[in-house]
C-alpha positions in Angstrom: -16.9 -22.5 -30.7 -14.9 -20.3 -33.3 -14.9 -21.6 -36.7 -11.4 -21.7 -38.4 -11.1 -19.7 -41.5 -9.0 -21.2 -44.0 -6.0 -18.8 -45.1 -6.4 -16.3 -47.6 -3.7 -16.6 -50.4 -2.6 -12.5 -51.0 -0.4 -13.4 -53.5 -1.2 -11.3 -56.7 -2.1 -13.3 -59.5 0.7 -12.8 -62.8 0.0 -10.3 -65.4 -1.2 -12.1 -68.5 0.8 -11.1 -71.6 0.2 -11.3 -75.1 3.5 -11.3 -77.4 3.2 -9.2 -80.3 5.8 -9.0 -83.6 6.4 -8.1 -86.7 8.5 -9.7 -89.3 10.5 -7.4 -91.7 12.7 -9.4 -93.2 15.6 -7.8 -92.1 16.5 -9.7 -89.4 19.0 -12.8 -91.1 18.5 -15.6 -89.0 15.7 -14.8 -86.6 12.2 -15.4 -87.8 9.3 -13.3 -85.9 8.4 -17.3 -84.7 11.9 -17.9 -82.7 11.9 -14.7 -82.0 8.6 -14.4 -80.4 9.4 -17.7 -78.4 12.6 -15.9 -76.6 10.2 -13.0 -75.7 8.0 -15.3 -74.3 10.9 -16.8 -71.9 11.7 -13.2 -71.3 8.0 -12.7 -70.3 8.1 -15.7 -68.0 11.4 -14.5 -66.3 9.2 -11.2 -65.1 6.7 -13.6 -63.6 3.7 -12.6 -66.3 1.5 -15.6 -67.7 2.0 -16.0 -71.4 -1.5 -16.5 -72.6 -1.3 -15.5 -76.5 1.3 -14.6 -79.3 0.6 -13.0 -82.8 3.5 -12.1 -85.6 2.6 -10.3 -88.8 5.1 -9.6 -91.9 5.5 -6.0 -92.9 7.4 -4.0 -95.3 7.9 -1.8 -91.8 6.4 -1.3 -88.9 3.7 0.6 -88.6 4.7 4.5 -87.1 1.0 4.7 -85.0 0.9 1.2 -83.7 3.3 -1.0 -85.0 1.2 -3.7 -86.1 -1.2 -1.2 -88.1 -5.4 -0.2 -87.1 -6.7 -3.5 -88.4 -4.3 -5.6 -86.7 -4.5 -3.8 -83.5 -8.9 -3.9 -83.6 -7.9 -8.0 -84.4 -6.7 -8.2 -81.1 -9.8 -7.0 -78.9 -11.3 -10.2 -79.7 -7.9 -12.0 -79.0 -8.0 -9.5 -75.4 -11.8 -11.2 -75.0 -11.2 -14.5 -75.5 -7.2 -14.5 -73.4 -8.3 -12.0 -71.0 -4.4 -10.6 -71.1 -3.6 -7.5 -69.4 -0.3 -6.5 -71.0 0.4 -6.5 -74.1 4.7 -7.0 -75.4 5.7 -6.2 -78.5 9.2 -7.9 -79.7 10.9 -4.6 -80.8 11.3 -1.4 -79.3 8.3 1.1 -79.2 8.3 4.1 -80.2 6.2 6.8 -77.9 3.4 6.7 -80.4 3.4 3.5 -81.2 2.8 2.9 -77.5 0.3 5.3 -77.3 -1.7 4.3 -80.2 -1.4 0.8 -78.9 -2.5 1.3 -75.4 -5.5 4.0 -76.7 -6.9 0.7 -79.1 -6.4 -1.8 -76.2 -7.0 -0.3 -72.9 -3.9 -2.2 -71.6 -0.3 -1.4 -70.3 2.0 -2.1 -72.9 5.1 -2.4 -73.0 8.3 -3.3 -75.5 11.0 -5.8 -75.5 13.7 -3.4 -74.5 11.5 -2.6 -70.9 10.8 -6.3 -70.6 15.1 -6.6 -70.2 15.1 -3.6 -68.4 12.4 -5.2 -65.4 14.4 -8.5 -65.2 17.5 -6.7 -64.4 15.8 -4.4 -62.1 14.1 -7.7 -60.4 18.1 -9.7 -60.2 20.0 -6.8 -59.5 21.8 -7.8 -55.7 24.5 -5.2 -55.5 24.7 -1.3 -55.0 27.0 -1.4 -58.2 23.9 -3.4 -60.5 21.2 -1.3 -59.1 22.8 2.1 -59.9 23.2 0.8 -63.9 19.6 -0.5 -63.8 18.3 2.8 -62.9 20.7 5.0 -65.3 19.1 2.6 -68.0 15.5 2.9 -67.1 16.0 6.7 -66.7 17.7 7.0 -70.0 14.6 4.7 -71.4 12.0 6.9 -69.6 13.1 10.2 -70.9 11.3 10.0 -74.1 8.2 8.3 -73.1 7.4 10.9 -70.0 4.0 11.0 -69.1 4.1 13.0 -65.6 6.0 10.2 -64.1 8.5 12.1 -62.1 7.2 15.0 -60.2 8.2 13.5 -56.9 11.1 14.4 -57.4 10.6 17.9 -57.6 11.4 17.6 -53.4 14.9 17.0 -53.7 15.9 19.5 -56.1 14.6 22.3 -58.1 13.7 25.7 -55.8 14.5 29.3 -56.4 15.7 29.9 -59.8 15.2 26.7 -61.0 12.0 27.0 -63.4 11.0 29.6 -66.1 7.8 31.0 -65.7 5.6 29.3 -67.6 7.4 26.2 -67.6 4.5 23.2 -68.5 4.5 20.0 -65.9 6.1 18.3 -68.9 9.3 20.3 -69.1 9.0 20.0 -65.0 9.4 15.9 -65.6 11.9 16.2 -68.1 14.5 18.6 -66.5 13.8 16.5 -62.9 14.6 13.1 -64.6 17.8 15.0 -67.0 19.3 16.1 -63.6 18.3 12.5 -62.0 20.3 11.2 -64.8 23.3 13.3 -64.2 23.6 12.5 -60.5 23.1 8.6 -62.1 26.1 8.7 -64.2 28.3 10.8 -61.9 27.7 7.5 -59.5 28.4 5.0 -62.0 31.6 6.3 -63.3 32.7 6.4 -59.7 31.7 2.3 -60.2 34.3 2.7 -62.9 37.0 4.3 -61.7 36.5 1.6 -58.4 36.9 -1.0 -61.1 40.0 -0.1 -62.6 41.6 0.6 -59.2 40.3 -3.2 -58.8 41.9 -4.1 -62.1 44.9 -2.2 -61.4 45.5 -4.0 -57.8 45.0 -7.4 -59.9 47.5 -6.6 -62.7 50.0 -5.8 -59.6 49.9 -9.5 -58.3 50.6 -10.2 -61.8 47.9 -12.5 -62.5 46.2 -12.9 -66.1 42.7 -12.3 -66.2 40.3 -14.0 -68.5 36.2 -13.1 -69.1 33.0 -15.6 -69.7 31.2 -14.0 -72.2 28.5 -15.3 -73.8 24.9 -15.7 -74.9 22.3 -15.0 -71.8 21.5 -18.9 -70.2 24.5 -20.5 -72.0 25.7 -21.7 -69.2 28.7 -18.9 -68.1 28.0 -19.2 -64.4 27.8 -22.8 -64.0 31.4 -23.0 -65.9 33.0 -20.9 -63.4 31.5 -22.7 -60.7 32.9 -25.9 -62.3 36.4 -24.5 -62.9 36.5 -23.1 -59.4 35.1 -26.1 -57.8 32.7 -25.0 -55.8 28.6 -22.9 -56.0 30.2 -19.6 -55.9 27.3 -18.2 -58.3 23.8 -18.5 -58.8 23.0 -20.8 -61.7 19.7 -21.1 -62.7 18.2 -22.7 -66.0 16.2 -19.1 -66.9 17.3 -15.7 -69.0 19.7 -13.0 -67.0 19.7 -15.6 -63.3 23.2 -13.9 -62.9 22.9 -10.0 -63.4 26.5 -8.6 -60.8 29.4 -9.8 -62.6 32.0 -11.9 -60.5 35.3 -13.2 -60.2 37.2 -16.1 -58.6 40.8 -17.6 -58.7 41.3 -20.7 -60.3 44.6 -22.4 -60.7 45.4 -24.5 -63.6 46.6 -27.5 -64.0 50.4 -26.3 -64.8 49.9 -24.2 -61.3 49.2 -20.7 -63.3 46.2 -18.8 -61.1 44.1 -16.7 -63.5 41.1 -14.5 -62.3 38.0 -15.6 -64.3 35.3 -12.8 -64.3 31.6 -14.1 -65.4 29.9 -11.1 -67.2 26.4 -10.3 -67.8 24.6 -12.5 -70.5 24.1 -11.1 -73.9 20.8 -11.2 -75.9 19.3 -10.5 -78.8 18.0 -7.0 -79.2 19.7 -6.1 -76.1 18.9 -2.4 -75.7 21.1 0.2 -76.3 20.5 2.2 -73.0 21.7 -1.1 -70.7 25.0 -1.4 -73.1 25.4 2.2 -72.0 24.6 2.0 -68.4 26.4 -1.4 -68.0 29.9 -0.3 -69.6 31.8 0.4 -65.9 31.0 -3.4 -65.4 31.4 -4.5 -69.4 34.8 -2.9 -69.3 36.1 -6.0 -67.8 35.9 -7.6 -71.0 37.9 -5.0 -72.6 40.4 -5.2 -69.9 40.8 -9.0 -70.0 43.8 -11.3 -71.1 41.9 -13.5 -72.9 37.9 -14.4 -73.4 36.4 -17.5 -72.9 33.3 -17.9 -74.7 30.8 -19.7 -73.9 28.1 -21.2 -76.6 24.9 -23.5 -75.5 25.6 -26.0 -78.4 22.1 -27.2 -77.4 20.1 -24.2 -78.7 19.4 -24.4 -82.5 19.9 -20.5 -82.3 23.8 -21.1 -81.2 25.4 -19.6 -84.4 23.1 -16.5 -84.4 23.9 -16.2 -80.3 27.6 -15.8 -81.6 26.8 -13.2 -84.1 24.6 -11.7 -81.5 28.2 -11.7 -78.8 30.2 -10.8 -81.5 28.2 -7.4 -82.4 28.6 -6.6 -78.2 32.3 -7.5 -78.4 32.8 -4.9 -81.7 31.3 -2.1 -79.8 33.5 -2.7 -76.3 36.4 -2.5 -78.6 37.0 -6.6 -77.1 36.1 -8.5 -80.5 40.0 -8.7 -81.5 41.2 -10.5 -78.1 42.5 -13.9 -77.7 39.6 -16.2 -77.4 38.8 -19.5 -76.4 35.7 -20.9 -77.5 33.7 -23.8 -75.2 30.7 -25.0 -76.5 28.9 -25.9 -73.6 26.2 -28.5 -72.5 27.9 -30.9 -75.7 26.2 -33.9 -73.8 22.2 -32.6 -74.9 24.4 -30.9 -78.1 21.7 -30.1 -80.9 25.3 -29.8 -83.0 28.7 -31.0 -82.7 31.9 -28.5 -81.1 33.2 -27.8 -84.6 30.0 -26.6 -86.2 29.6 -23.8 -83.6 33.7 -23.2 -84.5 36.6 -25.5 -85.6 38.4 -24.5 -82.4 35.6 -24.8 -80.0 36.3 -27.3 -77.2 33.4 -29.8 -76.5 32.5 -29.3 -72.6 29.6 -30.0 -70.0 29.6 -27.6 -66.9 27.2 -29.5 -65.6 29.0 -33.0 -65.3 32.4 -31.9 -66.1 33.1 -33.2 -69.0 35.7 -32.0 -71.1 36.8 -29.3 -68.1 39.9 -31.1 -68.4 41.4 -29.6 -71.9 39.7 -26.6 -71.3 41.7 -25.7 -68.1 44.7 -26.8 -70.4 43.7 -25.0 -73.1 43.3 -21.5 -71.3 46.5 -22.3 -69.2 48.6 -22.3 -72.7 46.5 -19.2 -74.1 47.8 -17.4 -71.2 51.1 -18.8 -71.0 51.6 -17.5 -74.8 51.0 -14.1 -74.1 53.5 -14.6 -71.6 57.2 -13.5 -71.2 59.5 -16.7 -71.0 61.3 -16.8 -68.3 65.0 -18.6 -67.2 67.1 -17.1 -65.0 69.2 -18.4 -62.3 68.8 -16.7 -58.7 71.0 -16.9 -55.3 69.8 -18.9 -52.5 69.2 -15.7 -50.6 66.6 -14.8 -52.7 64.3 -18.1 -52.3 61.6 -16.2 -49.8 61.1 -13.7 -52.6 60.9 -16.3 -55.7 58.4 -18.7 -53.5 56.0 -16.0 -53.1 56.4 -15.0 -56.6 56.1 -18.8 -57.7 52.5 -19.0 -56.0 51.3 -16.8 -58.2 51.5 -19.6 -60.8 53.1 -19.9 -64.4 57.0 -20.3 -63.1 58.9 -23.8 -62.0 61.6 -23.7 -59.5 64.3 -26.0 -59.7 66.9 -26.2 -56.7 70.3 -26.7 -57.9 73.2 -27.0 -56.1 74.5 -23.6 -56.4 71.5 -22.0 -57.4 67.8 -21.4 -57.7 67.0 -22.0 -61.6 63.7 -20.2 -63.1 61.9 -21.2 -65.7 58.2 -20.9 -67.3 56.4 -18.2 -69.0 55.5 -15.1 -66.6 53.3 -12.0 -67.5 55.1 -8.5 -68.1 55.0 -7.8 -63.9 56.1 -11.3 -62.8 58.8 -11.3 -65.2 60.0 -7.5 -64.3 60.3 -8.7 -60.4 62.3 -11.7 -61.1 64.5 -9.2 -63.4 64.5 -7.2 -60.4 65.9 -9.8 -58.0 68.2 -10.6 -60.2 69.5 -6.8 -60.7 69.3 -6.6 -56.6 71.2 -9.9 -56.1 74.9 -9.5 -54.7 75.4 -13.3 -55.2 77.8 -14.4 -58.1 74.8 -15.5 -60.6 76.2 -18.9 -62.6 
């Protein structure tokens, strides 16, 4: 009789991670504790155990290891009693820093800015996200080369392309340079595929608004709520949504605005994936208006905004028309007007207050608008239907006449001008 083996669970066990940070002072707002306690989310996200966390102040940090040789030899006893096999630091590493670290330890470790730069490698879903994740880790890699890249050597290089002499080092770095060309050559196609997008949408004449906002505030559950329907993932956990995406959603006055939810912002979001990421971060720049959302829940919500306002500034978007909704108001740690004076109370989870907020970005748009009354022949009433759809006019049907009225953006209003040029009817 053969003997039934139970299965054997393959699954790899999670890295254990200890956090690692040290307090300057510099940073207004964000003590090494909160700070650390993000990381640690961050840490989760990648699927790695958190199994220990240390914070130290410091005039600086330390240029060999960060934390400095004692602190460092501290944490083999912390590595005995934890067991952890990585080890995160809550800033960005320097190559040395890393080095020194890892030479102490016998660990991997690794930095804040590569912890973001994993997640977004492990949500990316579209050709378009995965191209800026690897511009970003290359552009992060080049520095910290360690002989990392010399499979690449088979689809370039050749006759010609190396010096004699030229060290395995130099090899690496030219192989991941021209890796990085090829990298942005494809992303600025992304670009220019974007603005043909935004181009094609500013034809139809309809406004365009961006979520922005502060990473798990809640950006992608709002737009599912406004649309009506689970058109994004939503999940309670840092960068769930990385591919930005956008939607129609009429308003309650019958204006149709397409609402774009961006990538999540954080705190120490590294420079490389601001870079990589501006083809799809352009969308904000290129916007009508900016909805922003805030988790008035988090006790961190004011430093969030600071943190979204700092992006904004270097997209060039921090001076657009803004509406503020301070999201998940029913769990709120503060009230609407704390986070802003004009910040509109609002659940995306229930739906509360979704209500004045469609009102509220209905009249935003509207008021960057061109108003609109003219009077149009019969014979034009195919042409003014399917320019009505669009949203933000009102059609009356007089007896002589079709009257126009509402507020219209630049295009909309230039085609009604346009029928009205075109029409051979005597216009009352």
């Amino acid at each position: 009789m053969t003997k039934k083996l139970a299965p054997i669970d393959l699954t790899p066990a999670p890295e254990r991670a200890f956090l690692i940070a040290v307090d300057t002072g510099s940073d207004a707002g964000w003590p090494a504790e909160d700070s650390l306690q993000e990381l640690a989310s961050l840490a989760r996200t990648a699927g790695a155990e958190v199994v220990g966390a240390e914070w130290q102040q410091r005039r600086h940090p330390d240029p060999d290891t960060y934390i400095g040789a004692g602190k460092a030899n501290e944490l083999l006893a912390a590595k005995v009693e934890t067991g952890f096999t990585v080890l995160i630091a809550d800033d960005e590493l320097s190559p040395t820093q890393q080095r020194g670290l890892e030479e102490v330890l016998g660990v991997k470790v690794i930095d804040r800015s590569r912890l973001i730069l994993d997640i977004f490698a492990l949500h990316a879903r579209t050709r378009e996200g995965r191209l800026q994740v690897e511009l970003a880790q290359l552009e992060y890699q080049l520095p910290r080369l360690t002989k990392l890249w010399t499979h690449l050597s088979r689809t370039g290089g050749g006759i010609g392309t190396r010096g004699p002499g030229e060290s395995q080092l130099e090899t690496d770095r030219r192989l991941i340079r021209d890796r990085i060309s090829v990298m942005k050559a494809r992303v600025d196609q992304v670009r220019r595929s974007r603005e043909t997008g935004a181009k094609s949408r500013t034809t139809r004449g309809e406004p365009t608004v961006a979520i922005v906002g502060y990473t798990n505030a809640g950006k992608s559950t709002l737009l599912n709520s406004l649309v009506g329907s689970s058109v994004v993932l939503a999940e309670d956990r840092l960068f769930a949504t990385l591919d930005p995406t956008s939607r129609r959603v009429r308003l309650p006055g019958g204006l149709h605005a397409i609402v774009t939810d961006t990538v999540g912002f954080i705190h120490k979001l590294p420079h490389q994936l601001v870079d990589a990421f501006r083809a799809t971060l352009e969308e904000v720049a290129r916007a009508d208006l900016l909805l922003e959302v805030v988790d008035a829940s988090d006790h961190h919500a004011l430093e969030h905004r600071a943190t979204v306002q700092a992006v904004l500034d270097e997209l060039g978007a921090a001076e657009k028309p803004r509406i503020i909704a301070a999201n998940k108001i029913d769990a709120a740690q503060m009230h609407a007007r704390h986070i802003d004076p004009a910040a509109l109370g609002v659940s995306a989870a229930t739906g509360l207050g979704l209500g004045p907020l469609r009102s509220a970005l209905e009249e935003a748009l509207q008021s960057q608008g061109t108003p609109v009354d003219l009077r149009l022949p019969y014979t034009a009433v195919g042409e003014v239907e399917a320019l009505r759809a669009r949203g933000g006019i009102q059609v009356a049907y007089d007896d002589d006449a079709l009257h126009v009225t509402g507020f219209a953006t630049a295009e909309l209003a230039s085609e009604l001008k346009r029928l009205k040029r075109n029409s051979t009817a005597k216009l009352l």
